[in-house]
N, C-alpha and C positions, 0 to 999 in steps of 0.2 A: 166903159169896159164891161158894161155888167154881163154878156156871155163869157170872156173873158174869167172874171170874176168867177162866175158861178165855176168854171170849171177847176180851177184854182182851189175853189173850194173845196169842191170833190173827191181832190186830189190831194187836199189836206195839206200844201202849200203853205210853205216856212216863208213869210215875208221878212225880206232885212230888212233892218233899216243901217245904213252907212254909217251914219253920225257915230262918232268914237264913245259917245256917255252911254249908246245902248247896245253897247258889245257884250257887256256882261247878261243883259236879258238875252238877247239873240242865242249866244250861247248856251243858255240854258235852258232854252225852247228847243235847240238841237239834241240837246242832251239829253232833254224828257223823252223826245222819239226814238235815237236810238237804244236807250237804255229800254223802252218800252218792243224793242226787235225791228223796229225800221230800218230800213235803210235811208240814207241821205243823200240827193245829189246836191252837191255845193258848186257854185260859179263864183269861188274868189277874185276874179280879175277886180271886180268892185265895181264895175259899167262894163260895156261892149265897145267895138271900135267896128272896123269897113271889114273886117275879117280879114286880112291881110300878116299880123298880126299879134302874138300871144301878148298880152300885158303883162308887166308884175303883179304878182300873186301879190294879195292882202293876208295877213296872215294870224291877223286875231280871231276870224271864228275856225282855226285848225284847234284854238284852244282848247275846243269840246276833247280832244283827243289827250291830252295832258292831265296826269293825275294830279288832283284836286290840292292844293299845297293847304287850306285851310277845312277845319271841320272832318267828319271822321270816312270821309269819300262815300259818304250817302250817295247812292246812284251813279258813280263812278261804273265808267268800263275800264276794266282789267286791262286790253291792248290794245285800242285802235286799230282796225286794220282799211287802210284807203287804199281805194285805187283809181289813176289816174285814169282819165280820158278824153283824145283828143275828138275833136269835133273840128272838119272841113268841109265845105262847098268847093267841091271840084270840078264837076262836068256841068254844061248847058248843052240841052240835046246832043248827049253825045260827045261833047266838044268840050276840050281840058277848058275850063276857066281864068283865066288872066287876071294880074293884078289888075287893072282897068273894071273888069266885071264885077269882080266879088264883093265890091262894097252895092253893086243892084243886090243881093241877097240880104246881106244884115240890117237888121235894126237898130238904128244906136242915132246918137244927139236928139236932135228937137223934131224928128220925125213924126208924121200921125203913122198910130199903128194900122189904122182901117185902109189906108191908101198906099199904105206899102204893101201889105198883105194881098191889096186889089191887083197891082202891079205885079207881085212876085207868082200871083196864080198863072201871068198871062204869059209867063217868060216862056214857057216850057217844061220839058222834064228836066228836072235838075239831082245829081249824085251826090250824096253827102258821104264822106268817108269818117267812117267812126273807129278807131283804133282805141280798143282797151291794152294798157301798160300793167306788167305785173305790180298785184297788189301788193302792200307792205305796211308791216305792223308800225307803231306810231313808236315802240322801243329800238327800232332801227335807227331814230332821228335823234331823240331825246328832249328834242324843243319842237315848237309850234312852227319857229320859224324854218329852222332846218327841215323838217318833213314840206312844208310849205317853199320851200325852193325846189326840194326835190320835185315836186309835184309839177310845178310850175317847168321846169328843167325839162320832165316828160313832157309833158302836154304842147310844148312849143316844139318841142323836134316832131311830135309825131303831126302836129299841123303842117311843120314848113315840109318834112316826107310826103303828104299829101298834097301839097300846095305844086312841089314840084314834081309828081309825079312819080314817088317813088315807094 
């Protein structure tokens, strides 16, 4: 991947790592950037699937949003504010996409990336429908995981809206 890579870099690119013993670094690599005025996009699903779709949300790194219960909230943000966003592949030339089609778009399992990317250049022109959900402070929730269903709650309606044309 090293184009791949390089741009990753560039782009100053938060790698997860899944495994549960490195939630608490992860989170607090998120933490450093936004408290530094970044913004973040996060893809809780935890993997991808055929796009057909939403997963359950994961909902340990929402933690960055939760005030700190230990130590004197060194680098604490005040309110979290996130906002959801869904992401759909709906047209092929033109033409609404079908559950049959949509997994030609995603990336996901033991695919090579270079050969799907070859393949998804040759399809045509393809719609992606992006719906941003209003944002919401992370003291609307109170927990990591409630904001974290919530979030999850948006992002699947505004796909299957998209998915089915609406």
């Amino acid at each position: 991947w090293p184009f791949f890579g390089m741009l990753a870099k560039l782009q100053r690119t938060i790698f997860v790592d899944r495994r549960r013993h490195s939630t608490h670094t992860q989170r607090d690599d998120l933490l450093a950037r936004l408290t530094a005025g970044d913004n973040v996009i996060l893809f809780p699903e935890g993997t991808s699937n055929d796009g057909n779709r939403v997963l359950p949300f994961r909902s340990a790194l929402f933690s960055v949003a939760e005030p700190r219960r230990h130590g004197g909230g060194e680098g604490q943000i005040k309110d979290l504010i996130v906002q959801p966003v869904s992401i759909a592949y709906v047209r092929l030339n033109g033409l609404p996409v079908g559950h049959g089609l949509r997994p030609l778009f995603a990336w996901y399992g033991d695919m090579e990336l270079f050969s799907h990317l070859v393949r998804l250049a040759s399809l045509g022109t393809l719609t992606i429908r992006v719906e941003f959900h209003p944002a919401v402070p992370f003291s609307r929730f109170g927990s990591r995981k409630a904001l974290s269903d919530h979030c999850q709650r948006e992002v699947a309606g505004g796909v299957d809206r998209a998915i089915r044309g609406k």
